[in-house]
C-alpha positions in Angstrom: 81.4 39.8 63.4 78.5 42.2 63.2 75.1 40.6 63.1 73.5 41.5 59.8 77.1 40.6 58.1 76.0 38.4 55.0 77.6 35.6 54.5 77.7 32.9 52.0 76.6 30.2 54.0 73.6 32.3 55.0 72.6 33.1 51.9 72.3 29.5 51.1 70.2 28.4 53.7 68.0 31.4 52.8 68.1 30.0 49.5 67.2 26.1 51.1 64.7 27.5 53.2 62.7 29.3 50.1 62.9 26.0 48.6 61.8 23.9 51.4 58.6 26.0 51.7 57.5 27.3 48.0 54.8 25.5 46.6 56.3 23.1 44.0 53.4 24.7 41.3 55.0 28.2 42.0 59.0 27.3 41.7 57.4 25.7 37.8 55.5 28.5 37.1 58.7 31.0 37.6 61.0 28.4 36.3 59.0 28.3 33.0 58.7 32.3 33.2 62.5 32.5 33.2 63.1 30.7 30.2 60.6 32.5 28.2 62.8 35.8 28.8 65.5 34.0 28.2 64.3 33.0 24.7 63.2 36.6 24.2 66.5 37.7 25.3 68.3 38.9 21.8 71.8 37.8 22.8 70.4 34.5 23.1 68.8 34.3 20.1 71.7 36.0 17.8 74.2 32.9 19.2 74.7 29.8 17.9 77.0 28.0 20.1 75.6 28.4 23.8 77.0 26.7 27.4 74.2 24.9 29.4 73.9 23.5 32.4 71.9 20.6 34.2 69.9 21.7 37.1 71.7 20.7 40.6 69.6 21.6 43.6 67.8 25.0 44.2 69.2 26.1 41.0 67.1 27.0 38.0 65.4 23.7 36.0 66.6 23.5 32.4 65.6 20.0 31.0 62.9 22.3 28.7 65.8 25.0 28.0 68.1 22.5 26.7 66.0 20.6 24.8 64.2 23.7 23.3 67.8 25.1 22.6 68.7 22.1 20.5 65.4 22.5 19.1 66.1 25.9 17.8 69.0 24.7 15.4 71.5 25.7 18.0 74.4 23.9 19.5 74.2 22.8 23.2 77.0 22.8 25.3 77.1 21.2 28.5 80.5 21.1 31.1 81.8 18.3 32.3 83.5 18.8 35.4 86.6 16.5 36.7 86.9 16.2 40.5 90.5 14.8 40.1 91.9 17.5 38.7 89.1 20.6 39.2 89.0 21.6 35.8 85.9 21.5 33.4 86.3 20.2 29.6 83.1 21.4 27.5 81.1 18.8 25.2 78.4 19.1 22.1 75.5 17.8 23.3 73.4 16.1 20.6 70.5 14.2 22.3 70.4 15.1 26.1 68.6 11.3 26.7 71.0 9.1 25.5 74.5 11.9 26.2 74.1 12.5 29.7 75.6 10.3 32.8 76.2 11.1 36.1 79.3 11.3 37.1 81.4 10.1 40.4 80.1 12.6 42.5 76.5 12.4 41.1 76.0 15.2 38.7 74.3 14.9 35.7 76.7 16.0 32.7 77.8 15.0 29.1 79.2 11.0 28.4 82.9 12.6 27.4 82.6 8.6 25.5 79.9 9.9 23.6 80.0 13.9 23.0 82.5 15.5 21.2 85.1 18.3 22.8 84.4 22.0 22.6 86.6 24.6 22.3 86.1 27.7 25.5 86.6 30.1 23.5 84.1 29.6 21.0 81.0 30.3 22.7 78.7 32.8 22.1 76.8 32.9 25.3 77.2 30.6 28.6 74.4 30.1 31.1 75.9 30.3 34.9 74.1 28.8 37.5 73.8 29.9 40.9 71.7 29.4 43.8 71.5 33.5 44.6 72.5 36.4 42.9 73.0 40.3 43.3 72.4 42.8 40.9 76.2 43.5 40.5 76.4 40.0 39.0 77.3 38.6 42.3 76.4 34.8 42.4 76.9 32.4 44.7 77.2 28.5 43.9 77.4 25.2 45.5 80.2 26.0 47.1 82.3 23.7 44.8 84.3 26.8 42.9 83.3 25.3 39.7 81.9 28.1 37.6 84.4 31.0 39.2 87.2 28.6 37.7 85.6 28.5 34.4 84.2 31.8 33.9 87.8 33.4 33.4 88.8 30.3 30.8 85.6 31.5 28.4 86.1 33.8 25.4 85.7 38.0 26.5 82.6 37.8 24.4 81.0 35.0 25.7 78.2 36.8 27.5 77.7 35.4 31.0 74.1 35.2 31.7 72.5 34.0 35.1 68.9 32.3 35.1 67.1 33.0 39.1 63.9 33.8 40.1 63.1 37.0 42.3 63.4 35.3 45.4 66.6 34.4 44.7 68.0 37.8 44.1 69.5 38.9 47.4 70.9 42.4 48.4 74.4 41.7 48.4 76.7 38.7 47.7 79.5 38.7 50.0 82.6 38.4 46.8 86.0 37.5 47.3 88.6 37.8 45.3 87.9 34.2 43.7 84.5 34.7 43.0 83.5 35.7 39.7 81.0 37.8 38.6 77.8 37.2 35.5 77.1 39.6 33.0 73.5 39.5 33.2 70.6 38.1 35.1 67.5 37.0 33.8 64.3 36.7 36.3 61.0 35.7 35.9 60.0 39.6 36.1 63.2 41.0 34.4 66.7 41.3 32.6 69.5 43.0 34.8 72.8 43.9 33.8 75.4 44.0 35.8 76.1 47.7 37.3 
């Protein structure tokens, strides 16, 4: 193997090691920078029914999207993801406080006992998280393979948008032939779509 190969698990501990020395303030300030182009970002605010997700580590914060998202009239949608059998069911989120739990593994995600069952195909506009992205619409995850097996089960006009900061853009995601790609990326300095 050559030795500037990229691979996934050194872009990840790139990723950790950003995270491990940014300045807390600095991470808050582009965090909140991200979400204000995102709610200038006119395919957001033309849809109606939009995917979510809560924050897992060095991923982009969006307690203050969701809840601003709700705010807006819109309907939240947040994945629930089932370890047993790998698949994700999507739920209505109505009041993030009281329909969130964590589930077995720990992640934060919508009380199925609580929220109502969405439809994938009826989404507007689904917010991917990743810990890095390229500007091909690359993305790498947690390493779990949850997103690249949901991405295919959403609608063709569900636009798949990524929320990163610079720092987390990388030159190339190593892709294989599981991996799926976002539509767009949103940074605290710009909107890229995917070339």
């Amino acid at each position: 193997m050559e030795e500037n190969q990229v691979t996934k698990a050194g872009v990840r501990e790139k990723i950790a090691a950003y995270y491990q020395t940014a300045l807390p303030e600095t991470v808050a300030v582009k965090t909140v920078q991200v979400g204000e182009r995102l709610f200038e970002f006119a395919n957001f605010l033309e849809s109606r029914i939009v995917l979510l997700y809560v924050k897992r580590q060095y991923e982009i914060d969006t307690a203050n999207i969701i809840a601003r998202t709700a705010d807006m009239g819109k309907i939240v949608v947040l994945p629930f993801f089932d370890p047993d059998s790998k698949t994700a069911r999507l739920y209505k989120v109505d009041d993030a406080r009281a329909d969130l739990k964590r589930d077995q593994s720990g992640r934060l995600g919508p009380d199925p006992t609580r929220c109502r069952k969405v439809p994938k195909d009826v989404l507007d506009i689904a917010l991917i998280p990743g810990l890095a992205f390229d500007e091909k619409g690359g993305r790498v995850g947690t390493g779990t393979g949850a997103y690249d097996r949901l991405i295919p089960e959403l609608a063709q006009t569900a636009r798949k948008v990524a929320l990163t900061t610079e720092a987390q853009m990388v030159p190339m995601i190593p892709m294989e032939n599981h991996d799926k790609y976002v539509d767009i990326i949103i940074t605290e300095k710009r909107v890229i779509y995917k070339i």
